[in-house]
C-alpha positions as CSV (number, residue, x, y, z in Angstrom):
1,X,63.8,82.6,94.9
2,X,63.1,82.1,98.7
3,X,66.0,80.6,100.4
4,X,69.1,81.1,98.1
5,X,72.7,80.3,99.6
6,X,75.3,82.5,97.9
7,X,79.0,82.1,97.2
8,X,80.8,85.6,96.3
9,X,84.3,85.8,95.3
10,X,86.4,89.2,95.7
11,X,83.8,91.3,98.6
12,X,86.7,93.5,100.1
13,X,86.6,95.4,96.5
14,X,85.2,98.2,95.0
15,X,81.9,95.9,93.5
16,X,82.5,93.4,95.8
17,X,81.2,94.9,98.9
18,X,78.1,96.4,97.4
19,X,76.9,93.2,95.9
20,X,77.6,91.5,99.5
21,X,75.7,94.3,101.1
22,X,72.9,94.1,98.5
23,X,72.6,90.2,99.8
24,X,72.9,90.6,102.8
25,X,70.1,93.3,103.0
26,X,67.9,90.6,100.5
27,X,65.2,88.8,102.1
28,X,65.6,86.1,99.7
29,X,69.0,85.0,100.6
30,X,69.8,82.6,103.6
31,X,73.5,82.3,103.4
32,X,76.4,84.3,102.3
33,X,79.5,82.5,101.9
34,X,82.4,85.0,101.0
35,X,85.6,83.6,99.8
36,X,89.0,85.8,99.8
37,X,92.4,86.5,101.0
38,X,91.2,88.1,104.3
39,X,87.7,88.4,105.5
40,X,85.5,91.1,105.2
41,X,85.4,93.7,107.6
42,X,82.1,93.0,108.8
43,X,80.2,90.4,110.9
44,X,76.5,89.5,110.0
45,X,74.6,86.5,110.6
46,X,73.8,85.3,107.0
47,X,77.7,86.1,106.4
48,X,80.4,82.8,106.4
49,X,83.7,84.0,106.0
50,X,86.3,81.7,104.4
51,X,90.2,82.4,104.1
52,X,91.2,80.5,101.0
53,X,94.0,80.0,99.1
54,X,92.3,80.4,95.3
55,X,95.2,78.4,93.8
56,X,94.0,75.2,96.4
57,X,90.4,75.8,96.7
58,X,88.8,73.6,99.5
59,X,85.2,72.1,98.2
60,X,82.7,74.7,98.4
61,X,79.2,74.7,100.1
62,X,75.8,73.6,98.7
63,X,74.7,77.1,96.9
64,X,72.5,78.6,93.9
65,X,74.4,81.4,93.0
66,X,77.6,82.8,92.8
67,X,79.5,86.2,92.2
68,X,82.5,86.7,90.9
69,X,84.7,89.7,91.6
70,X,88.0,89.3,92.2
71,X,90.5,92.0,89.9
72,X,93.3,94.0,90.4
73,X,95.4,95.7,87.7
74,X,98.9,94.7,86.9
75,X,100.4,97.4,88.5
76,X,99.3,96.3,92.1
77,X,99.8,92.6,91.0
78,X,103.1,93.2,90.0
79,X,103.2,91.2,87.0
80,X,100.9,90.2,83.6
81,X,101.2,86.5,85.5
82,X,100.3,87.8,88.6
83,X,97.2,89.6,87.4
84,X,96.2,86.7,85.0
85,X,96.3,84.4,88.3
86,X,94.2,86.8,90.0
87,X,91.7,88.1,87.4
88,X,91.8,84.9,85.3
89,X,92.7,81.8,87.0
90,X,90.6,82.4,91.1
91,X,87.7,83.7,89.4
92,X,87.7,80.3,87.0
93,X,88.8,78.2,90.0
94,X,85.3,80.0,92.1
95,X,83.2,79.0,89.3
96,X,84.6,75.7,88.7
97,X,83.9,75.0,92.3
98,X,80.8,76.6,92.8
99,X,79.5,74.6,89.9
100,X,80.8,72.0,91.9
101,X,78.6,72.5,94.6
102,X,75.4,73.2,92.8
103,X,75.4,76.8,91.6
104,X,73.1,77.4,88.1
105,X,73.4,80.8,88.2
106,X,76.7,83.1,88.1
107,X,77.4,86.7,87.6
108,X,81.0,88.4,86.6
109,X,82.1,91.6,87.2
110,X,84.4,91.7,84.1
111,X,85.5,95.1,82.1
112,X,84.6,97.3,78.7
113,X,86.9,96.2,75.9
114,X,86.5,92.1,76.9
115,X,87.5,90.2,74.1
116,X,90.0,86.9,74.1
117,X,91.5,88.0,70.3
118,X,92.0,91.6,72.1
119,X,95.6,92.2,71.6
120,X,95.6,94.4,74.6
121,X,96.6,91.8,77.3
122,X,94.1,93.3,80.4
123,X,91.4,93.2,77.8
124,X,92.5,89.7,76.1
125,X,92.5,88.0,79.9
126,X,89.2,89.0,80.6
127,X,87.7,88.2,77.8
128,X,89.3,84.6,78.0
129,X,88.1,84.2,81.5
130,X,84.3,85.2,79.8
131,X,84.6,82.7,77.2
132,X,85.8,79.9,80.0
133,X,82.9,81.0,81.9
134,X,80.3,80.5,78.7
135,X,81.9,76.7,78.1
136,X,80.2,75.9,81.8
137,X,76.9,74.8,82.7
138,X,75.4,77.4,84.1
139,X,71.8,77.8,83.6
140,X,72.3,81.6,83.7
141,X,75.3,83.8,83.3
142,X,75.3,87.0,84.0
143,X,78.6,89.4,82.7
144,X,78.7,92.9,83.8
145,X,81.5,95.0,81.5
146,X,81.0,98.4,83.0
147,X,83.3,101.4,82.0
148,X,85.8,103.3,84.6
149,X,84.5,102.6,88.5
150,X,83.9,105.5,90.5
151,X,83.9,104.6,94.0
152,X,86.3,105.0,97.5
153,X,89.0,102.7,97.1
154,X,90.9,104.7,99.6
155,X,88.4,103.5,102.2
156,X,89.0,99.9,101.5
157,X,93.0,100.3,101.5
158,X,93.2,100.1,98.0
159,X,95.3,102.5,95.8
160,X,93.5,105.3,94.1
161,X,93.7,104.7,90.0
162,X,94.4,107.7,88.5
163,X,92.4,106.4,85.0
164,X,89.1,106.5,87.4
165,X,90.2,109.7,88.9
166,X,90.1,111.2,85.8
167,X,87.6,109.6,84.3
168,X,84.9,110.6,87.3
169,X,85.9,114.6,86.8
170,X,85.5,114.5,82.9
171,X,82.2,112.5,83.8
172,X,81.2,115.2,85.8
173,X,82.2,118.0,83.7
174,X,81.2,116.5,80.2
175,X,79.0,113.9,81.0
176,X,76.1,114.7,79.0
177,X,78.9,114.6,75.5
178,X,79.7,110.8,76.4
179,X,78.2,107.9,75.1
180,X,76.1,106.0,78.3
181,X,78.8,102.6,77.7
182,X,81.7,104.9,78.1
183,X,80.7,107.3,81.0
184,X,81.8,106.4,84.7
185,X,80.1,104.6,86.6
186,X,79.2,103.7,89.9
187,X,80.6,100.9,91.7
188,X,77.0,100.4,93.5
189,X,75.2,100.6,90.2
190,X,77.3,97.6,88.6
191,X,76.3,95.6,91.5
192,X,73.0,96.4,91.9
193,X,72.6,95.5,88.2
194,X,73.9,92.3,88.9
195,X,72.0,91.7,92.1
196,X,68.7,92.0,90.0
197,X,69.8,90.0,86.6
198,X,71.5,87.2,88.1
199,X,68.4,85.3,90.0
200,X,66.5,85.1,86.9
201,X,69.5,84.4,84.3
202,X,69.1,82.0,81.4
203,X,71.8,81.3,79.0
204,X,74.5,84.0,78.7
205,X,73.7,87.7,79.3
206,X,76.4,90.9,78.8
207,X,75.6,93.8,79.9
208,X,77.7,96.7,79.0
209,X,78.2,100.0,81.0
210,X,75.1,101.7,80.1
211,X,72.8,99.1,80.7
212,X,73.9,98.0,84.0
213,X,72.9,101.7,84.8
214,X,69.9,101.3,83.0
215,X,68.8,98.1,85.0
216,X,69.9,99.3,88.2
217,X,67.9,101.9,87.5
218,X,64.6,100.8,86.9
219,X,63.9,98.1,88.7
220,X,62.5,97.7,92.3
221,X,64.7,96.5,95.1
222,X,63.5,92.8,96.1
223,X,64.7,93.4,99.6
């Protein structure tokens, strides 16, 4: 694992920036290179930032890995188009390039609910985008689904979802009644989970809501 470069898709969101800080804290990786709209808010000296337009994606650096966590809802997109370009079509157009450049191993932060014969269109999308994902040739493919996200998205400029909101008080209140897939969870825990699966990943690998908590869990740090 010594010396991995890293692409990563989406690290101004909610999962986003915990799985960058979780490689940029790793002793293991070399190289981050983060791809979005605007750069992260943060200098480091592993850290590349690249300002890209995901619909004209330039050829990507040599890397082993990369993470993809771009996703919005349709209410900030504006549209079912818009969101499918975002949550569909970048995170497809990352892999495609990545793969390009030499990456065997990928991880998705996708949703509960993924399935591409869902007739619910937010679930339907991402489960198209896993099943575009499966059809590459990635050694190892990581797919986190977790349930509602509790984290600050005011602190990252983002618009606080009511659905998480809610779901983090009834979480707190009546956690111990819901089933581990379908209680909140934290944003850190997804990535963490991720952080740990996706280095040693073969074939295809979904891990639902209460077993990215479980794996973030109980294994050690490798930082």
């Amino acid at each position: 694992m010594t010396g991995r470069t890293v692409i990563i898709a989406g690290a101004t969101g909610l999962v986003g920036r915990e799985i960058l800080a979780g490689l940029l804290a790793d002793r293991t990786v070399i190289a981050v290179h983060s791809l979005g709209r605007r750069p992260p808010p943060i200098e480091h000296p592993k850290l590349t930032a690249h300002v890209v337009d995901f619909a004209a994606l330039p050829a990507l650096p040599s890397a082993d890995e990369v993470y993809l966590a771009l996703g919005t809802t349709i209410k900030v997109a504006g549209s079912q188009a818009a969101f499918r370009a975002i949550d569909h079509d970048a995170n497809l157009a990352v892999a495609r390039a990545a793969s390009a450049a030499g990456a065997r191993k990928a991880g998705l932060v996708s949703a509960m609910g993924a399935d591409a014969r869902s007739k619910v269109f937010y679930s339907r999308v991402k489960g198209e985008l896993e099943d575009a994902l499966a059809q590459m040739p990635f050694e190892g493919l990581i797919v986190a689904r977790p349930s509602m996200l509790v984290g600050d998205r005011e602190a990252l400029g983002q618009p606080t979802r009511r659905g998480e909101v809610w779901a983090s008080a009834l979480g707190k209140a009546l956690g111990f009644l819901i089933p581990p897939n379908y209680k909140p969870i934290e944003a850190a825990a997804v990535a963490g989970a991720l952080l740990r699966a996706v280095p040693s990943g073969k074939g295809m690998t979904v891990l639902p809501s209460g077993e990215l908590r479980r794996l973030q869990a109980r294994v050690p740090s490798r930082t």
